[in-house]
C-alpha positions as CSV (number, residue, x, y, z in Angstrom):
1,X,0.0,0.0,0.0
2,X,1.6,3.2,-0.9
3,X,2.1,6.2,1.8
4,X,-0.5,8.1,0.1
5,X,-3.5,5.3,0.9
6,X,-1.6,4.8,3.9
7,X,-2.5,8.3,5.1
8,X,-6.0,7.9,4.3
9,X,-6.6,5.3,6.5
10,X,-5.6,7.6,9.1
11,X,-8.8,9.4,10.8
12,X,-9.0,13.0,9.4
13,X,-8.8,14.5,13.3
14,X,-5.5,12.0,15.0
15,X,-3.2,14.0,16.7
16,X,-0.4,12.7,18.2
17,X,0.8,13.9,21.4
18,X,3.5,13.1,23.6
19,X,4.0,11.2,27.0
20,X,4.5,14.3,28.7
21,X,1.0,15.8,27.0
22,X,-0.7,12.5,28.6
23,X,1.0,13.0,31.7
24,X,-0.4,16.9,31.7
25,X,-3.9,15.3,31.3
26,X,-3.9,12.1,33.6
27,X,-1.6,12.7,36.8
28,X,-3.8,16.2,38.3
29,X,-7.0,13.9,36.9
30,X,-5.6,11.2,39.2
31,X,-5.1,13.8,42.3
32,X,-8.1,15.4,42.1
33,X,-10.2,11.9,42.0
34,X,-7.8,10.8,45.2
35,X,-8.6,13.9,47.4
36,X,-11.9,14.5,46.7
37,X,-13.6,10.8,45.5
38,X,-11.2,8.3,47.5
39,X,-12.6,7.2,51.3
40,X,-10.1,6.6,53.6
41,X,-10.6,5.3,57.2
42,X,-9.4,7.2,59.9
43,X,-9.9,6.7,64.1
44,X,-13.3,8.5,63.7
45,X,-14.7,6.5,60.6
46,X,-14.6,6.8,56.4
47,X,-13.9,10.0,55.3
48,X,-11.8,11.7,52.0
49,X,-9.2,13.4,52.1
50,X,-10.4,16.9,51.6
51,X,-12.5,16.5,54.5
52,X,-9.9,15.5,56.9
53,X,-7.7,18.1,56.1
54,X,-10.4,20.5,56.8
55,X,-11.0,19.0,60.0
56,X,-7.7,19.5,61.1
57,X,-7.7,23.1,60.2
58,X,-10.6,24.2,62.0
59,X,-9.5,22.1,65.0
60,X,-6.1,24.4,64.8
61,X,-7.2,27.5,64.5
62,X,-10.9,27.2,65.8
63,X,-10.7,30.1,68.4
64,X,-10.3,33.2,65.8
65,X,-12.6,31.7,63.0
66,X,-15.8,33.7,64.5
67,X,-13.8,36.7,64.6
68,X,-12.2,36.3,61.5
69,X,-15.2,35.2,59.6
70,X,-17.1,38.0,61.0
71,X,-14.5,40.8,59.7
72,X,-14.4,39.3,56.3
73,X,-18.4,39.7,56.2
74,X,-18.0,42.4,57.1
75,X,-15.7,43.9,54.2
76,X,-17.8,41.9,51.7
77,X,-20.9,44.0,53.1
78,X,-19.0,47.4,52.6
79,X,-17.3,46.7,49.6
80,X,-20.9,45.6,47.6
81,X,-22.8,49.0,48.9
82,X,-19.5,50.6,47.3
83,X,-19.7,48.7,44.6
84,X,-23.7,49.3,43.9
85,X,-23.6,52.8,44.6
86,X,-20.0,54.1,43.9
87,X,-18.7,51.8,41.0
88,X,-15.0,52.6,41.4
89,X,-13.4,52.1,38.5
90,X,-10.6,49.6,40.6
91,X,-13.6,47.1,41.2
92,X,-16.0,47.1,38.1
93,X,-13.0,47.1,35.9
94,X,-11.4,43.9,37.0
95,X,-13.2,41.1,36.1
96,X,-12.8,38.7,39.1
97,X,-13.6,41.6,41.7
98,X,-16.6,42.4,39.4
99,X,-17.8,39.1,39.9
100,X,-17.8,39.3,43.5
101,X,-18.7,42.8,44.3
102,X,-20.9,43.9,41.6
103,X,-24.2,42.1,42.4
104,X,-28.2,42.9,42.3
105,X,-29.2,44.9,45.1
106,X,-31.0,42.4,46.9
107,X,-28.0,40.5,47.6
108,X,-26.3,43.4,48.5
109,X,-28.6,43.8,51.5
110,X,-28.7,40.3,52.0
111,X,-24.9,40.6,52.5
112,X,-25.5,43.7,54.8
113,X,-27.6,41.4,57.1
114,X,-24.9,38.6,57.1
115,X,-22.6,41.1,58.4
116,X,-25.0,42.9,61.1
117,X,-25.9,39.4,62.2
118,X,-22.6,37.8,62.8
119,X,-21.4,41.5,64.6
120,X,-23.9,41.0,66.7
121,X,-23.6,37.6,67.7
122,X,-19.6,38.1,68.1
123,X,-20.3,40.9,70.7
124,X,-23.9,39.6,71.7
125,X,-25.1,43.0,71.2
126,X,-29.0,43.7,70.4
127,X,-31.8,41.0,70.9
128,X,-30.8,37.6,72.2
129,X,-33.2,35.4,69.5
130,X,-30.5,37.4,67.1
131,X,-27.5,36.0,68.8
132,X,-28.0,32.7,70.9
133,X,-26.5,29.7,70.5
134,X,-29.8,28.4,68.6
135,X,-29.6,30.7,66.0
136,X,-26.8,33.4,65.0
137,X,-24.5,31.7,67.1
138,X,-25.4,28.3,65.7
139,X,-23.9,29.7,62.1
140,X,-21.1,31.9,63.6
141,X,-19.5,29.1,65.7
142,X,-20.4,26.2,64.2
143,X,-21.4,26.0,60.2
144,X,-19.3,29.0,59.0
145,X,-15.8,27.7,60.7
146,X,-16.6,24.6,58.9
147,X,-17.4,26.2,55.8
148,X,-14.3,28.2,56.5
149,X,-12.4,25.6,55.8
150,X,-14.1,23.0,53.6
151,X,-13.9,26.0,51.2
152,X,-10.4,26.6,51.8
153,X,-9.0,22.7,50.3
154,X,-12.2,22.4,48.3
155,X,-11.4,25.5,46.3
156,X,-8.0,25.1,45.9
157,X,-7.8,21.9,44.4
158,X,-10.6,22.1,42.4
159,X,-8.7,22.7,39.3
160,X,-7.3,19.2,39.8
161,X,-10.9,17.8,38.4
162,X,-12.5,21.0,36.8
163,X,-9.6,21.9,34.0
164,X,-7.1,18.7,33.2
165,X,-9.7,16.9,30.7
166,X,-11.2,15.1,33.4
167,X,-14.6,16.4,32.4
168,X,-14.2,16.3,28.3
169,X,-13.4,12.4,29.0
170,X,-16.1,11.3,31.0
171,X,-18.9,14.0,29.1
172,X,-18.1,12.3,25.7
173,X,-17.9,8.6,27.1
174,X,-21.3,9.6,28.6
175,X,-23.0,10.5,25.2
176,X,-24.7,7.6,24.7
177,X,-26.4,7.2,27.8
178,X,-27.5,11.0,28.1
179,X,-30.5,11.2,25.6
180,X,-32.3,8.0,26.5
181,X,-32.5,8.0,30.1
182,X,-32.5,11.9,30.6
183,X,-33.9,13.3,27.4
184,X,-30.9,15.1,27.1
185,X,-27.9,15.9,24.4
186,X,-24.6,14.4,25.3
187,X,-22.7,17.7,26.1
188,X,-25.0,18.1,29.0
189,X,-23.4,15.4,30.9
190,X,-20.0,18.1,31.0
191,X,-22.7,20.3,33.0
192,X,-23.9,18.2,35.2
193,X,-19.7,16.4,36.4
194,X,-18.9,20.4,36.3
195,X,-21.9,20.7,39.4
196,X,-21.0,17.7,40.6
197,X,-17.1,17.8,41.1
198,X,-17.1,22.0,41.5
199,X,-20.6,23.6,42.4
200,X,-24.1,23.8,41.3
201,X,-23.5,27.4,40.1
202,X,-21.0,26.3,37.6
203,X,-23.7,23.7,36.2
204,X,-26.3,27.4,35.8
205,X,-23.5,29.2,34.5
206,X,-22.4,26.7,31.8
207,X,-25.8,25.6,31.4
208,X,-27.0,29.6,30.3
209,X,-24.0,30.0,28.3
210,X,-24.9,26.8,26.0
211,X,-28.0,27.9,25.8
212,X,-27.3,31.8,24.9
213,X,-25.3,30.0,21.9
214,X,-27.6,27.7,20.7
215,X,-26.6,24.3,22.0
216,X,-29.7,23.4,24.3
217,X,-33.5,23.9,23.7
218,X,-35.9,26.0,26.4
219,X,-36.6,22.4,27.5
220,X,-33.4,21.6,27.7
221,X,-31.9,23.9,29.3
222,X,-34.5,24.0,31.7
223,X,-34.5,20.4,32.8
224,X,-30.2,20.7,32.5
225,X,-30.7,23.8,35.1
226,X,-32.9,22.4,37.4
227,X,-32.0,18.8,37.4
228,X,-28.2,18.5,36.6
229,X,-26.8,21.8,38.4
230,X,-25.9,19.4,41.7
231,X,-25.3,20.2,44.7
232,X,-21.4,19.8,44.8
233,X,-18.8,17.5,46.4
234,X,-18.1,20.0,48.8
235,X,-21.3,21.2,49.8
236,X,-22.1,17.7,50.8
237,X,-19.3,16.9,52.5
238,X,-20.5,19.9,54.9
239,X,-23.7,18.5,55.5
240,X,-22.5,15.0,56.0
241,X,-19.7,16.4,58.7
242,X,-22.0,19.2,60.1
243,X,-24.8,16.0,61.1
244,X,-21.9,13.8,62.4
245,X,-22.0,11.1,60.2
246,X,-18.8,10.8,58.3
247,X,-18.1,7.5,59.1
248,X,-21.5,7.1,56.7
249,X,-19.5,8.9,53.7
250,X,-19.7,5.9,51.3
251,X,-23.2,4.6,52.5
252,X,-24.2,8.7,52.3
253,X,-22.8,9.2,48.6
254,X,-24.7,5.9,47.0
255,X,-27.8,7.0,48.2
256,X,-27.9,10.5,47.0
257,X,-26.2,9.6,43.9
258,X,-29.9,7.0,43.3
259,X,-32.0,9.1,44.8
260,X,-30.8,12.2,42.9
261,X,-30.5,9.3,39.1
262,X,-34.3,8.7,39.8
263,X,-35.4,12.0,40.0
264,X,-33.2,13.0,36.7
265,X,-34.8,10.5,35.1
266,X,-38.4,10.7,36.0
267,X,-38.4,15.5,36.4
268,X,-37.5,16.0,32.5
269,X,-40.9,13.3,31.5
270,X,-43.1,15.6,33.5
271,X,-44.3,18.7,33.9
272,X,-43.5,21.9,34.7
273,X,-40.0,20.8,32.9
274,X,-42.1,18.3,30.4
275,X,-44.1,21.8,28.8
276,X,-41.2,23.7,28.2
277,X,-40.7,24.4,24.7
278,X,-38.4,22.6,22.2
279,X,-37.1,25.4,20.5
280,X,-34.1,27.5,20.1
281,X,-33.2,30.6,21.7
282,X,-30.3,31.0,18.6
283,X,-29.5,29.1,15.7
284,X,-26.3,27.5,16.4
285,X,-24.7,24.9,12.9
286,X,-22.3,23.3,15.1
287,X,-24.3,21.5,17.3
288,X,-25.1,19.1,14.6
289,X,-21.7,18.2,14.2
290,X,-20.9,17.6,18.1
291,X,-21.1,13.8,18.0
292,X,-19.1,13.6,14.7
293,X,-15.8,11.6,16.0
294,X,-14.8,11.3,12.4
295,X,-12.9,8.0,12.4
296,X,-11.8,7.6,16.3
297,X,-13.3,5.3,19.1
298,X,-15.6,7.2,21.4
299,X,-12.7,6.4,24.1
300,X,-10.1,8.0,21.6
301,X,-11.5,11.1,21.0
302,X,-12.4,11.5,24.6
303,X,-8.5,11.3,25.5
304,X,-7.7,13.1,22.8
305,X,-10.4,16.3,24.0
306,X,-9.2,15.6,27.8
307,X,-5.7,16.0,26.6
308,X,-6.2,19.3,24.2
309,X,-7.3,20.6,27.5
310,X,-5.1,19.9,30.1
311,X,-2.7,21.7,27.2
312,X,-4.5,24.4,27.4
313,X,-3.4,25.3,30.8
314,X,-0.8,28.2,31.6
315,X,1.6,26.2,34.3
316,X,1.6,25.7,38.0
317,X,1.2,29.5,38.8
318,X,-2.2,29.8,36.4
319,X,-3.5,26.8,38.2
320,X,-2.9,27.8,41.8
321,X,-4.5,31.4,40.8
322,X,-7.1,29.7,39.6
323,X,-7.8,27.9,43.2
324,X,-7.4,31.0,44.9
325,X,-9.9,32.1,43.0
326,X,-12.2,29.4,43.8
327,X,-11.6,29.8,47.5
328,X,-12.5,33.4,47.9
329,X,-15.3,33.5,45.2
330,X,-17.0,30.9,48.0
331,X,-15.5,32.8,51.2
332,X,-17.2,36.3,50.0
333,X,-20.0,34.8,47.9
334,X,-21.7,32.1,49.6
335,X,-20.7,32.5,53.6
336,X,-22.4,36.1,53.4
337,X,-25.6,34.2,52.1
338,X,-25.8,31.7,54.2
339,X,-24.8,33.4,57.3
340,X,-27.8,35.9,56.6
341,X,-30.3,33.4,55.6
342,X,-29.1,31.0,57.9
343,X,-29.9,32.9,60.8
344,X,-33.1,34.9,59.7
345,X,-34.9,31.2,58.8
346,X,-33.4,29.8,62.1
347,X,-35.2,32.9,64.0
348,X,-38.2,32.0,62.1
349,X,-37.5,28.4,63.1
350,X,-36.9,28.8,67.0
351,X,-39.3,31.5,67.3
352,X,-42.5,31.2,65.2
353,X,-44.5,28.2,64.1
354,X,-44.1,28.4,60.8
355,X,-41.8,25.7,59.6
356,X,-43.9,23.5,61.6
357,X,-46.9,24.1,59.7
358,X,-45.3,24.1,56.3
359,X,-43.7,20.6,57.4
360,X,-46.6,19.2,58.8
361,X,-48.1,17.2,55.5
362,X,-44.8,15.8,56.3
363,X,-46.0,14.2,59.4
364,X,-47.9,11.8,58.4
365,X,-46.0,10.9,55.2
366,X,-42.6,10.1,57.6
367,X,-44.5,7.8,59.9
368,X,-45.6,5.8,57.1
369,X,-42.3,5.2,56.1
370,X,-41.3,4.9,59.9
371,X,-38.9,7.9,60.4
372,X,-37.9,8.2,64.0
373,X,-38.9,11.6,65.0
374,X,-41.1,12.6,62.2
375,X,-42.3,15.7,63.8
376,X,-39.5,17.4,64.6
377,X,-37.8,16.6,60.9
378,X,-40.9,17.2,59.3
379,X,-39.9,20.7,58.9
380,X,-36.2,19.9,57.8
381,X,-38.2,18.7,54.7
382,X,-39.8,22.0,53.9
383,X,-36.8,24.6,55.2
384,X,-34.3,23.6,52.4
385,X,-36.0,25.6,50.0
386,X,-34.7,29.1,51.5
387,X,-31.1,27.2,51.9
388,X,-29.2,23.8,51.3
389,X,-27.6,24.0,54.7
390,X,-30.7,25.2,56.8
391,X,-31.9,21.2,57.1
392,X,-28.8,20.3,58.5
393,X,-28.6,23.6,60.8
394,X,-32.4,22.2,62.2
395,X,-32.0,18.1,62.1
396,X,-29.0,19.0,64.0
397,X,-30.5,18.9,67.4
398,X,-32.0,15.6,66.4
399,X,-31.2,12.2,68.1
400,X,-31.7,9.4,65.6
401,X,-28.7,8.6,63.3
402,X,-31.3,7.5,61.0
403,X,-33.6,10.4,60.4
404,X,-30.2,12.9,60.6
405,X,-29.1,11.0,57.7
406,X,-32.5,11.1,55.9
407,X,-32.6,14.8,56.4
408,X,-28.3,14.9,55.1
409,X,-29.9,13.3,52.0
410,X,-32.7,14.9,51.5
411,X,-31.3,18.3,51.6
412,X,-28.9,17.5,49.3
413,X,-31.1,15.8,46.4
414,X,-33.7,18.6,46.7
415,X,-31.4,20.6,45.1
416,X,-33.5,24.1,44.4
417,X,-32.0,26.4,47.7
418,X,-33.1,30.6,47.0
419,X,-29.8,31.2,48.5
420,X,-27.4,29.8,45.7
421,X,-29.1,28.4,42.7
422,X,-32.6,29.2,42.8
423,X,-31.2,33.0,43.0
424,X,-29.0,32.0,40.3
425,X,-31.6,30.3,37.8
426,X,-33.9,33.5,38.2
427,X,-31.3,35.5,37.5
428,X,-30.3,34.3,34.5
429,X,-31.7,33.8,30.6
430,X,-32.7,30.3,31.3
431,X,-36.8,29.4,30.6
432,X,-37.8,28.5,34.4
433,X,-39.8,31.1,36.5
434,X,-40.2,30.9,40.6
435,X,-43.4,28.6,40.7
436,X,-41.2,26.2,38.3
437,X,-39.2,25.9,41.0
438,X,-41.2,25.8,43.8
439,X,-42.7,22.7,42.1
440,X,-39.5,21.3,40.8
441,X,-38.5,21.5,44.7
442,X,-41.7,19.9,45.7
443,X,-41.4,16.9,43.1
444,X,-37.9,15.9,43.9
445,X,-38.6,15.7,47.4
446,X,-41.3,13.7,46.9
447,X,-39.6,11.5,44.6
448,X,-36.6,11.0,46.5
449,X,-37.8,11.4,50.5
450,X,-38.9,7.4,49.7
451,X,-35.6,6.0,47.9
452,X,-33.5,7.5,50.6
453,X,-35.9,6.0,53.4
454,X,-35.7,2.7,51.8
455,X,-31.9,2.6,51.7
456,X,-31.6,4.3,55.0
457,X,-34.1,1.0,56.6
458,X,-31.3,-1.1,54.8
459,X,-28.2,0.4,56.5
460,X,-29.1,1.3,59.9
């Protein structure tokens, strides 16, 4: 055979790379799945390494977290009113501060509250149902130390999984089982690994850009938005930790990960999401070409996209930046949110009836599946709605191993929180309005409350 006939054997897009390209691409891949996806036992049960490390950080420097924490609030508070009514050129013209600073007034007074809230409860100063140690001091001591520094490894080595090709691999080896079971187009599965491995805002965020260009109908982006933007690794490490149940990590990560495949499977087939129109917000010619592998294996073009992108990175120095980044967009952005939230729901929770009552078609729904406690986590069901961390904060106080780890489930496969992505899928150009997700919530509870029960009557 001549070299001519030779060549066109060859598939039109082979590139050859070299060991060192591979090497780019699978040893960070590697690290990131061993710190953040490997169990390890230790003296006080199963937990990853991520967590641990965490642990050991708050345990060292445990005594100036509240303060810290509560001086950083603080700054974030003053630096968004300067932002909203100022705009100095030093903030809205660099991107990253932008990001963080230049927000919608709402959660510029929502950060104002954080701040006022956890001044208060440093100092105790002002009404003691502001500052005790069932509601702003619950946050200030306990969940934002934590968060502190779960955030502080989580963020940093986030790059490990987010931009070394670990995604592009397993999106495109996950093409084929996208459309049948979720109704979905392949690329959607790089959105929902992107919310599972970094944060449920990077699932919205990529999400609305696909769609903005074209690559996802109003349906699709909806369901993608609403169903696939998962809470994160991180996130649920807090819960698990916060509810004392590490040593239940592996048990704790199965369950969600059914619970949460169920309710992807069954959300998209019915409405609201089922209505949503098919259609286009652009025209877009490329997506018809997206599952064109043009002579290479599904596994070899997958490697060969994972590899392209770990190339595509700047060095050690870009990467670290990149964490840094990471770390404080979740110091500033999400511990002023949940600090405020946290604490206003928690004086609604301690001091009104009102989560009771919302929780109470709960009742009778947990003792048929024989919850221990059903009352008093009844309103855990309902509360997640405002925030992800608020069932946790609640089912806290709650003695049954069982029922804290139905309520650690739970809040994590609901998945719709106001604070983070709710706020987030509003705000954006995606099709879904606020009584989309009010129902979305509703369903997946629903759907999930009796998977996780089941598996929950098999372990303990």
């Amino acid at each position: 055979m001549t070299a001519e006939g030779m060549k066109k054997e060859q598939p039109e897009n082979k590139q050859h790379f070299t060991a060192k390209d591979y090497s780019m691409f699978i040893l960070p891949s590697l690290l990131g799945i061993l710190l953040f996806m490997v169990p390890i036992q230790t003296s006080d049960g199963i937990s990853i390494p991520v967590a641990l490390m965490a642990k050991q950080v708050e345990g060292l420097f445990y005594q100036g977290l509240p303060a810290t924490m509560t001086i950083l609030l603080m700054v974030v508070a003053v630096l968004s009113i300067l932002a909203l009514a100022v705009k100095p050129n030093w903030i809205v013209s660099r991107p990253f501060l932008h990001r963080l600073f230049v927000t919608h007034p709402v959660w510029v007074v929502v950060r104002i509250f954080g701040a006022i809230f956890a001044v208060m409860t440093l100092w105790e100063v002002g009404p003691e149902w502001i500052w005790s140690e069932y509601t702003g001091g619950l946050l200030l001591y306990e969940l934002i130390p934590l968060l502190f520094t779960v955030f502080l490894f989580a963020g940093l080595f986030l790059p490990l999984l987010l931009n070394f090709g670990l995604l592009e691999l397993c999106g495109i080896l996950l093409n084929k089982v996208m459309r049948p079971l979720f109704t979905l187009p392949g690329r959607s599965s790089i959105d929902c690994l992107a919310s599972w491995m970094g944060d449920g805002t990077i699932g919205v965020l990529l999400t609305n850009n696909q769609y903005e260009q074209g690559f996802y109908t109003k349906r699709e982006a909806a369901v993608i938005g609403t169903t696939f933007s998962v809470v994160s690794i991180t996130f649920s490490i807090v819960i698990l930790a916060y509810l004392e149940l590490e040593h239940l990590f592996l048990q704790y990560y199965f369950t969600i990960v059914l619970a949460g495949f169920v309710a992807a499977v069954i959300c998209p087939r019915i409405p609201p999401l089922s209505r949503k129109a098919d259609t286009y917000m652009v025209e877009n010619k490329a997506r018809i070409n997206e599952s064109d592998f043009r002579g290479l294996s599904r596994f070899q073009f997958g490697v060969m996209k994972a590899v392209q992108r770990a190339k595509m990175n700047q060095g050690f120095g870009e990467t670290a930046k990149g964490g840094v980044k990471n770390v404080l967009d979740m110091w500033l952005g999400v511990i002023p949110v949940v600090m405020a939230l946290g604490t206003f729901a928690l004086i609604i929770a301690e001091n009104t009836p009102v989560f009771e009552y919302l929780g109470m078609p709960f009742v009778p729904i947990l003792n048929m599946l024989q919850v221990p406690e059903a009352a008093e986590a009844a309103q855990t069901m309902v509360i997640g709605f405002a925030d992800m961390f608020l069932p946790a904060v609640i089912g806290s106080g709650i003695e049954s191993d069982f029922t804290r780890f139905v309520i650690a489930c739970v809040s994590v496969t609901q998945l719709i929180y106001m604070s983070e992505v709710g706020g987030l899928l509003l705000a954006s150009k995606l099709p879904v309005k606020f009584l989309d997700l009010v129902l979305i919530f509703i369903i997946r509870t629903l759907i999930t409350l009796p998977i996780i029960v089941a598996v929950a009557h098999i372990i303990f």
